[in-house]
C-alpha positions as CSV (number, residue, x, y, z in Angstrom):
1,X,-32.6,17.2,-17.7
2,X,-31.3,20.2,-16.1
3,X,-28.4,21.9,-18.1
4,X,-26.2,24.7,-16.2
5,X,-24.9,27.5,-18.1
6,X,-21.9,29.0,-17.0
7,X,-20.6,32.4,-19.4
8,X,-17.6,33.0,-16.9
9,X,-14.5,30.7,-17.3
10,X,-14.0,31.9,-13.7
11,X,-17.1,30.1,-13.1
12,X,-16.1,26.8,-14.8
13,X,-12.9,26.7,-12.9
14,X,-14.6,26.8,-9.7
15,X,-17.8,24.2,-10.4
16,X,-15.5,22.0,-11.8
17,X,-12.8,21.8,-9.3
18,X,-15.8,21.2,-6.7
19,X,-17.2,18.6,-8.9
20,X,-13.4,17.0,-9.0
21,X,-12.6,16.9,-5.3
22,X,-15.7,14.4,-5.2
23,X,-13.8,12.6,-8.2
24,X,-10.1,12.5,-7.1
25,X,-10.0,8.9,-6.2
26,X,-10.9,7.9,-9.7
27,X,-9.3,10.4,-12.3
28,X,-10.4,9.9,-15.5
29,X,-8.6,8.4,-18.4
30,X,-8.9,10.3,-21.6
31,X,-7.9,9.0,-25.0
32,X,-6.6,11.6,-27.1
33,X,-9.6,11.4,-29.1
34,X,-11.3,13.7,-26.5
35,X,-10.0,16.8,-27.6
36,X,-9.7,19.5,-24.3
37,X,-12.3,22.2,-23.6
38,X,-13.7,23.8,-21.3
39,X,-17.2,21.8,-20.9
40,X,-18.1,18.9,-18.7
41,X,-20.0,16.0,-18.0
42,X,-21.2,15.1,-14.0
43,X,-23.7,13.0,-12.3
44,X,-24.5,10.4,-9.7
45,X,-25.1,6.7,-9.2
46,X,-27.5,5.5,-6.4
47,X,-28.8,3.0,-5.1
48,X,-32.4,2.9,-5.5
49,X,-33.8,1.4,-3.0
50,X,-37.3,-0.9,-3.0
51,X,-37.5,-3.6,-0.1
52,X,-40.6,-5.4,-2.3
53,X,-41.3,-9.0,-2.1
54,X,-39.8,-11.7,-4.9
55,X,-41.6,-12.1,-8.2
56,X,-44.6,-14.4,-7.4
57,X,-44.7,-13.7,-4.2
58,X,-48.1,-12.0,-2.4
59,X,-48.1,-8.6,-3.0
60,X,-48.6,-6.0,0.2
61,X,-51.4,-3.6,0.0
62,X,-49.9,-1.1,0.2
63,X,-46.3,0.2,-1.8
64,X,-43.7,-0.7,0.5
65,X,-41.1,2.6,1.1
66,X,-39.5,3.6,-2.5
67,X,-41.5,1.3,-4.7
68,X,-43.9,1.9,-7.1
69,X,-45.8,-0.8,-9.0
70,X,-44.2,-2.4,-11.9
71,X,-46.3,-1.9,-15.7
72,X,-47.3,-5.1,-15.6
73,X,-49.1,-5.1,-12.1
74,X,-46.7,-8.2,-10.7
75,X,-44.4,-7.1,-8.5
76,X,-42.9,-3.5,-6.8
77,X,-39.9,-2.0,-8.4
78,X,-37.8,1.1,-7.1
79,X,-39.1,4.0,-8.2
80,X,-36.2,5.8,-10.3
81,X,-36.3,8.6,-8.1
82,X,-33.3,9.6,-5.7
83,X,-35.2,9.4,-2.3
84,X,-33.5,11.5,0.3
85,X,-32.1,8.0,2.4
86,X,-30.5,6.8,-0.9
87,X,-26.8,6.2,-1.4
88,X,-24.5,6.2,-3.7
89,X,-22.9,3.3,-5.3
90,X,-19.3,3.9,-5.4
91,X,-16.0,2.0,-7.4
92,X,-18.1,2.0,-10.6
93,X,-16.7,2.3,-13.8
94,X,-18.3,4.8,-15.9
95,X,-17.3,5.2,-19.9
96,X,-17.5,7.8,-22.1
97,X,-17.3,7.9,-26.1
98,X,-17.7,10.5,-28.1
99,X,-20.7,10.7,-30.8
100,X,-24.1,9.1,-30.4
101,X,-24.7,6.2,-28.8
102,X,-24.2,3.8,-28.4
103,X,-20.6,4.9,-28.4
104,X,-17.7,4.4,-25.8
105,X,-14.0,3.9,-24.9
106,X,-13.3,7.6,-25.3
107,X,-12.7,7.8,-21.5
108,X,-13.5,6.4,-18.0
109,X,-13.6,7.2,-14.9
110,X,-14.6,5.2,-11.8
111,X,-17.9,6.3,-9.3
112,X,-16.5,7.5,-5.8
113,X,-18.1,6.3,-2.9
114,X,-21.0,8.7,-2.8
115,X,-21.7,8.0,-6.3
116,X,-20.2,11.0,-8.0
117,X,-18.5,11.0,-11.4
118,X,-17.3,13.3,-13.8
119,X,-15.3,14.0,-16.9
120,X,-14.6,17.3,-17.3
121,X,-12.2,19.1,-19.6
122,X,-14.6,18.4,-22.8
123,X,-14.4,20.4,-25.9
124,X,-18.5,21.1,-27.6
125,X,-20.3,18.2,-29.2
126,X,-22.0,14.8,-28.6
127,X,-21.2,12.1,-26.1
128,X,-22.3,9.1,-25.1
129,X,-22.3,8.1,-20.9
130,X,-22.5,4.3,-20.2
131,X,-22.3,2.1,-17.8
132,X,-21.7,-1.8,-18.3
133,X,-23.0,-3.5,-15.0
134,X,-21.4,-7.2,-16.4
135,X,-17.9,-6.0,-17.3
136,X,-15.1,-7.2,-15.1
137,X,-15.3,-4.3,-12.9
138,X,-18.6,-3.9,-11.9
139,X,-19.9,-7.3,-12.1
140,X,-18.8,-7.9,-8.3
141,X,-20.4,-4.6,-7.4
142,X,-23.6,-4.2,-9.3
143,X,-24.7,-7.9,-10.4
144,X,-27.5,-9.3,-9.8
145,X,-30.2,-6.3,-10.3
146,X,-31.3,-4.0,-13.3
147,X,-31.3,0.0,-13.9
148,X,-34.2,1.9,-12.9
149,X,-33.2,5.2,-14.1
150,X,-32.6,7.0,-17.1
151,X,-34.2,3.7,-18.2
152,X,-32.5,3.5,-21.9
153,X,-31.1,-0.4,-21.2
154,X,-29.9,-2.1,-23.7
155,X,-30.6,-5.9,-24.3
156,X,-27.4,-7.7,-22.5
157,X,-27.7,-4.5,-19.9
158,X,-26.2,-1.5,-20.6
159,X,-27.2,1.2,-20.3
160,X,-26.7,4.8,-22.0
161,X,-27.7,8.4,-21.9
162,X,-26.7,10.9,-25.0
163,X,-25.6,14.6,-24.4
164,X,-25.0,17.3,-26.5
165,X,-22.5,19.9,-25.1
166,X,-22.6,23.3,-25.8
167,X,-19.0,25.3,-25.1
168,X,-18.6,26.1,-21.8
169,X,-21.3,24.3,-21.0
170,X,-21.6,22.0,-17.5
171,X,-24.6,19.0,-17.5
172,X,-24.4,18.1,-14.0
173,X,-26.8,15.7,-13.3
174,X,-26.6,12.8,-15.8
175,X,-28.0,10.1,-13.2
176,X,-28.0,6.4,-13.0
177,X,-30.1,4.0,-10.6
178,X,-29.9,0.8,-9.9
179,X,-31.8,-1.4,-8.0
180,X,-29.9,-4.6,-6.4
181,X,-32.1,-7.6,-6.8
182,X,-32.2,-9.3,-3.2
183,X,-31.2,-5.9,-1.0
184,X,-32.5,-5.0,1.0
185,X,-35.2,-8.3,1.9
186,X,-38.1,-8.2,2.0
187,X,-39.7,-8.2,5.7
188,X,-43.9,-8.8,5.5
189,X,-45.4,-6.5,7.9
190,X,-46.2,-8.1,11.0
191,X,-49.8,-9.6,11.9
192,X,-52.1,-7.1,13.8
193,X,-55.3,-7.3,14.6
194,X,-57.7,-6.1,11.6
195,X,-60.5,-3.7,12.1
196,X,-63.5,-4.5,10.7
197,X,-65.3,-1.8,8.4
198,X,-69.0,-1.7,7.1
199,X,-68.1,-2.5,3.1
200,X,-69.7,0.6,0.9
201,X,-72.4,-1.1,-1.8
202,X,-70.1,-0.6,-5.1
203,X,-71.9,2.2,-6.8
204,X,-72.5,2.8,-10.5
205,X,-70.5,3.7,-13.1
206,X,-71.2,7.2,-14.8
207,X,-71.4,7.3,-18.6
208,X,-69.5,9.9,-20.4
209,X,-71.7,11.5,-22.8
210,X,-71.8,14.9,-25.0
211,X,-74.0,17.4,-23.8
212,X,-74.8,20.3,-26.0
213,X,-72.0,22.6,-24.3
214,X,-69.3,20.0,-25.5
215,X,-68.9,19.0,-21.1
216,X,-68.7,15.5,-20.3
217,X,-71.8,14.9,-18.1
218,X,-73.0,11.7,-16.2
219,X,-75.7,9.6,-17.2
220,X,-78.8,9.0,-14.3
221,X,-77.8,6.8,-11.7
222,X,-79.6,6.3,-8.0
223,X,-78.3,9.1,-5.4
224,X,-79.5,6.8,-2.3
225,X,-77.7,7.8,0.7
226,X,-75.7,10.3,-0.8
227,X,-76.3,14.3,-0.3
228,X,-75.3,16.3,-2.8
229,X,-73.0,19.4,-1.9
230,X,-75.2,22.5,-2.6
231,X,-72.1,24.7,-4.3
232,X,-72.3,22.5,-6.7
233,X,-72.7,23.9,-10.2
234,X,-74.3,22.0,-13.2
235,X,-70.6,21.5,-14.7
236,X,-69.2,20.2,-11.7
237,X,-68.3,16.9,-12.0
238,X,-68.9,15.8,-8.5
239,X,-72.3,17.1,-8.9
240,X,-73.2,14.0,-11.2
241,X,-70.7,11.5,-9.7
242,X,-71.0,8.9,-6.6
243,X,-68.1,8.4,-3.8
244,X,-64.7,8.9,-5.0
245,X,-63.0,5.6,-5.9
246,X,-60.1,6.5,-3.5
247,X,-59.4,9.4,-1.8
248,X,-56.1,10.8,-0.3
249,X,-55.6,13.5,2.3
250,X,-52.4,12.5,3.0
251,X,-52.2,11.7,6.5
252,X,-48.8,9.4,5.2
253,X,-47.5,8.7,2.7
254,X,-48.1,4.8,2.2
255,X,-49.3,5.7,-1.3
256,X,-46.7,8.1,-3.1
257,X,-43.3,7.2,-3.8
258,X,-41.8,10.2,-2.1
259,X,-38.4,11.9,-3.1
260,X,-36.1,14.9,-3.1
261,X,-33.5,15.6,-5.8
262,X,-32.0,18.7,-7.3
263,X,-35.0,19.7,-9.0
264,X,-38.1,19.3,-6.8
265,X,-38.6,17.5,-3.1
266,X,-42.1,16.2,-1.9
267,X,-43.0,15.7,1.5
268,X,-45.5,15.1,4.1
269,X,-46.2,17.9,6.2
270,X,-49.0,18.4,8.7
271,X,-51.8,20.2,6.2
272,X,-51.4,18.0,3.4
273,X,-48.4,17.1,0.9
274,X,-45.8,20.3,0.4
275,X,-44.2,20.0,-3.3
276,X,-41.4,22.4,-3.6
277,X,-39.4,23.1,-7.3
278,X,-35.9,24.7,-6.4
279,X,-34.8,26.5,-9.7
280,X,-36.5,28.6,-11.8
281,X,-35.6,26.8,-14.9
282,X,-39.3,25.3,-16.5
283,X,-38.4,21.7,-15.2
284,X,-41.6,19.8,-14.7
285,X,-40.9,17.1,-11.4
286,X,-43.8,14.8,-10.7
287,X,-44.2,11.7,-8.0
288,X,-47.0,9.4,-8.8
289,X,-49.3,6.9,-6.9
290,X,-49.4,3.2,-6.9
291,X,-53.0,3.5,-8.3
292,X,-53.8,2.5,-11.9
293,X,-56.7,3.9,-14.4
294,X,-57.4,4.4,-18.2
295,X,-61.1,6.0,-17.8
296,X,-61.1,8.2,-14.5
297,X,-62.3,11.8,-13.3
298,X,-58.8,13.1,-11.0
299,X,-59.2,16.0,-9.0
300,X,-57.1,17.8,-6.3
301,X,-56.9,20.8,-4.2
302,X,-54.2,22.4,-3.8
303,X,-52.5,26.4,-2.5
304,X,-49.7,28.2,-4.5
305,X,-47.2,29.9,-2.0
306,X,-45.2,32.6,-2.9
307,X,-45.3,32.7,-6.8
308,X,-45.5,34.6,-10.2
309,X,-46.1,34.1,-13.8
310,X,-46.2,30.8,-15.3
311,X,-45.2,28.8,-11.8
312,X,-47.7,25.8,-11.5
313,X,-48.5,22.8,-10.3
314,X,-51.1,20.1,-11.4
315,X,-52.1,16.3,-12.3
316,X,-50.8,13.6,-14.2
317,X,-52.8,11.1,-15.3
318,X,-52.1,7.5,-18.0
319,X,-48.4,7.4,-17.0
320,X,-46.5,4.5,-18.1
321,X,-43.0,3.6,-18.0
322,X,-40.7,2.7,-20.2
323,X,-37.3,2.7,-21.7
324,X,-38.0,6.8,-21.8
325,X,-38.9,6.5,-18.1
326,X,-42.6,7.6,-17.1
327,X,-44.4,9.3,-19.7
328,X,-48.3,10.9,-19.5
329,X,-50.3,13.6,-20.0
330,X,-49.9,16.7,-17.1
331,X,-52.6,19.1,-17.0
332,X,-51.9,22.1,-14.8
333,X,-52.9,25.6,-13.6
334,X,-50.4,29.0,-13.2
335,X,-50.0,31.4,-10.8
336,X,-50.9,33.7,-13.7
337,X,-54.4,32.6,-14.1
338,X,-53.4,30.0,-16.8
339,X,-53.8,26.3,-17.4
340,X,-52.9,23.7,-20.2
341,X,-52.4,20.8,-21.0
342,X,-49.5,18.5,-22.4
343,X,-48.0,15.5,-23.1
344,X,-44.6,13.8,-22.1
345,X,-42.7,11.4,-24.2
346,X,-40.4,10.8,-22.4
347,X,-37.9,13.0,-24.8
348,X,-40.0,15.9,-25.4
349,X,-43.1,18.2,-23.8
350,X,-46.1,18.3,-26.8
351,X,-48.7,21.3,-26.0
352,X,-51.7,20.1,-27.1
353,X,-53.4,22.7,-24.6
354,X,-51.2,26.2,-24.8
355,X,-51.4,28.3,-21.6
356,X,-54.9,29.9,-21.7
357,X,-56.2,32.2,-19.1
358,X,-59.4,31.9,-17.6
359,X,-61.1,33.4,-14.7
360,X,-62.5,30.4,-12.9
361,X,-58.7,29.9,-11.9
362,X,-57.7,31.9,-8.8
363,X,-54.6,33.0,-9.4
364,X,-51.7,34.5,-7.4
365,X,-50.2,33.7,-4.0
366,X,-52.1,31.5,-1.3
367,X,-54.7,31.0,-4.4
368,X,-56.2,27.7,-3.4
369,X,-57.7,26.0,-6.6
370,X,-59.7,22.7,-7.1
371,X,-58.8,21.3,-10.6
372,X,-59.6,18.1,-12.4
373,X,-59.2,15.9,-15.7
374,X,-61.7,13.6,-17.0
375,X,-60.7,11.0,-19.3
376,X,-63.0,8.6,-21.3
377,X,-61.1,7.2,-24.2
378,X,-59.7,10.0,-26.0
379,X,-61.6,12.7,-25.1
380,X,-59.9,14.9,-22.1
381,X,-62.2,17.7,-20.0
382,X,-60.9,19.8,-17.9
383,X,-61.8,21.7,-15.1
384,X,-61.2,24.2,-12.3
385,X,-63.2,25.2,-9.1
386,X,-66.1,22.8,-11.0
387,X,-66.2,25.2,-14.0
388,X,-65.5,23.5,-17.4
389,X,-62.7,25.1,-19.1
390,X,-62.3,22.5,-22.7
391,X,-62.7,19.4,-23.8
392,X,-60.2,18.1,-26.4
393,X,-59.6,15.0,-28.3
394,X,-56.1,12.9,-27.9
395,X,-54.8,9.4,-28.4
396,X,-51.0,10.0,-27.6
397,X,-51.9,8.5,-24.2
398,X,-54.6,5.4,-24.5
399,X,-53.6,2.8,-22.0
400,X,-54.2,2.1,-18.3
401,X,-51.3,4.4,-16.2
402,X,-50.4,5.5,-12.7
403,X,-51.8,8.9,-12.2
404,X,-50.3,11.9,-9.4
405,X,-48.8,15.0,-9.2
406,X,-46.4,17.9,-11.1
407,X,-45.1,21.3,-9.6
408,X,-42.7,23.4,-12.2
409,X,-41.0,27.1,-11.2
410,X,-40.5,29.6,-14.2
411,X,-40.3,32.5,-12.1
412,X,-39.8,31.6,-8.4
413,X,-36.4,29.7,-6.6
414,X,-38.4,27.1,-4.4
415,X,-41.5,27.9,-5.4
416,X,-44.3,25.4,-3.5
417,X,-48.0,24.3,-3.7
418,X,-49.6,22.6,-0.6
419,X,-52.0,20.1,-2.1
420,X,-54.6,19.2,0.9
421,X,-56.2,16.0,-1.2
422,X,-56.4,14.4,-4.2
423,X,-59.1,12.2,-5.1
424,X,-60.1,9.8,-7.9
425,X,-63.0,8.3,-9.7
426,X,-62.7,4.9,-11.6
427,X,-64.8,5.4,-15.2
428,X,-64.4,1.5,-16.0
């Protein structure tokens, strides 16, 4: 979550009187047990939008716009991101308690009609935001449907995020999503004519073994009818593997949930798919693919722009969500030469990989870098530019996930990476 920090009362004054001209329609009702201060609590609902078919019904093969595929492999379910075409849901009642959650009836406040909300006027401690979608005064509005985003539902529906406030201090984006059950329909895509391709012989599957220098190699298989590229080192994992499982230039975008918020926006552009992180501020934004895997070799290319220090960008790979959202592990390369590797919780970032330099990584502006992760069980490798940098041993992360893409700025305002492909290789 992104906190701003404002030292200047000056400051507050002004953020929060913007923040309140969106919230004039619905002024908050305080109960003197909110003492006044000069911190403040904002955010948006939206509607999050996924036009996906009705449980049990064929699924398309492809994600239809803003929907990702649910755990459990079913059905599509909006993404919990805030896609650029997304609205706000508006007349909402939002309450506020003050402790940890779940806690409420402190104050309330309603939604305005872009989604906006916010209590401000709050003296330092902890609060809890919720949001009943079956009370009498959102039933009509919200019901039938179910939260996407943060993801922390209760049981009969509920749903709650906790904040701590420091003094003087404004949280601005504590989001909600929703997804409306039946809107918008569904609508199949329409019959076309199907063109017919010559199916590829499924090839084998590589072995993961331990080879004296600790890299994962690939057991023998036949090379029939494929040609080896000669840049390929002895490390290189594409120098032992077959054809890619599934392989992405990103000619559209019929495979990535795509979105833009206040943190990051990811996009389609004509060389390849343009991740941009706004703020300077460590926050790690990722979109993922449709695609599933627990064993797999992930690789992409991809270009810093204009950058410094730790700035990065890299893969994600076992993500799975939850009442914490989508967690995973993220392996990724700075502009400084570095990588690492770590794992998200869903509360917390675990380094189980610190920032290491290394000079297979090309580092610095318009450095274009090929990385990749190999997975088999517990054991992680990873590479860059087909050189191994470590293999390490972790279970945090032991299931089947969707896989994709991070970019995080610690140095640059809109910092972007143009990632020309991404490409996988199914180890089951």
């Amino acid at each position: 979550m992104r906190v701003i920090r404002v030292d200047r009362p000056p400051v507050i004054a002004v953020l929060l009187a913007v923040l309140a001209l969106s919230a004039c329609n619905y002024p908050a009702e305080v109960a003197p047990s909110v003492v006044a201060g000069e911190a403040g609590i904002a955010g948006r609902l939206w509607h999050d939008v996924c036009a996906g078919p009705e449980e049990g019904q064929p699924l398309p093969e492809s994600a239809p716009e803003g929907c990702v595929l649910g755990v459990d492999g079913t059905r599509y379910v909006a993404n919990g991101r805030l896609d650029q075409k997304e609205d706000g849901i508006g007349g909402v009642e939002v309450s506020l308690g003050r402790g940890v959650c779940p806690s409420f009836g402190d104050a309330s406040t309603r939604t305005e009609p872009d989604g906006l909300y916010l209590f401000s006027g709050l003296e330092a401690g902890t609060y809890c935001v919720t949001i009943d979608p079956a009370s009498s005064t959102n039933a009509g509005i919200l019901l039938p449907g179910r939260w996407t985003y943060p993801g922390a539902e209760q049981p009969e529906g509920v749903i709650s995020t906790q904040i701590d406030l420091e003094p003087q201090e404004i949280q601005a984006d504590v989001y909600f999503a929703w997804d409306y059950e039946f809107l918008p329909a569904f609508a199949a895509a329409p019959t076309s004519t199907m063109t017919v391709e010559t199916p590829v012989p499924p090839q084998p599957t590589p072995t993961l073994t331990a080879s004296p220098e600790n890299t994962p190699t690939a057991s023998p298989t036949s090379t029939a009818g494929v040609t080896p590229t000669p840049t390929l080192g002895a490390e290189d994992p594409r120098a032992a593997l077959q054809n890619p499982t599934w392989v992405d230039d990103f000619q559209d975008q019929s495979d990535w949930a795509l979105y833009a918020d206040g943190h990051a926006s990811f996009e389609i552009v004509e060389d390849g798919l343009k991740m941009t992180a706004f703020n300077p501020d460590f926050f790690n934004s990722w979109v993922l693919s449709w695609r599933k895997a627990e064993n797999l070799y992930l690789e992409t290319t991809g270009t810093f722009g204009s950058c410094a220090d730790r700035d990065s960008f890299g893969l994600m790979i076992r993500s799975t969500g939850g009442s914490r959202g989508y967690v995973g592990y993220l392996f990724g390369i700075s502009c400084d030469g570095r990588y690492s590797l770590r794992s998200w919780d869903g509360v917390s970032m675990e380094t189980i990989v610190g920032w290491t330099p290394d000079t297979s990584i090309i580092s610095g502006p318009e450095g274009s870098n090929r990385i990749g992760i190999w997975a088999d069980g517990d054991k992680l490798s990873l590479y860059a530019n087909g050189e191994f940098l470590v293999q390490v041993s972790d279970s945090r992360h032991k299931t089947e996930g969707l896989f994709g893409l991070f970019v995080s700025s610690a140095q640059t305002a809109n910092f972007t990476t143009l990632v020309k492909e991404i490409s996988f290789w199914n180890l089951d």
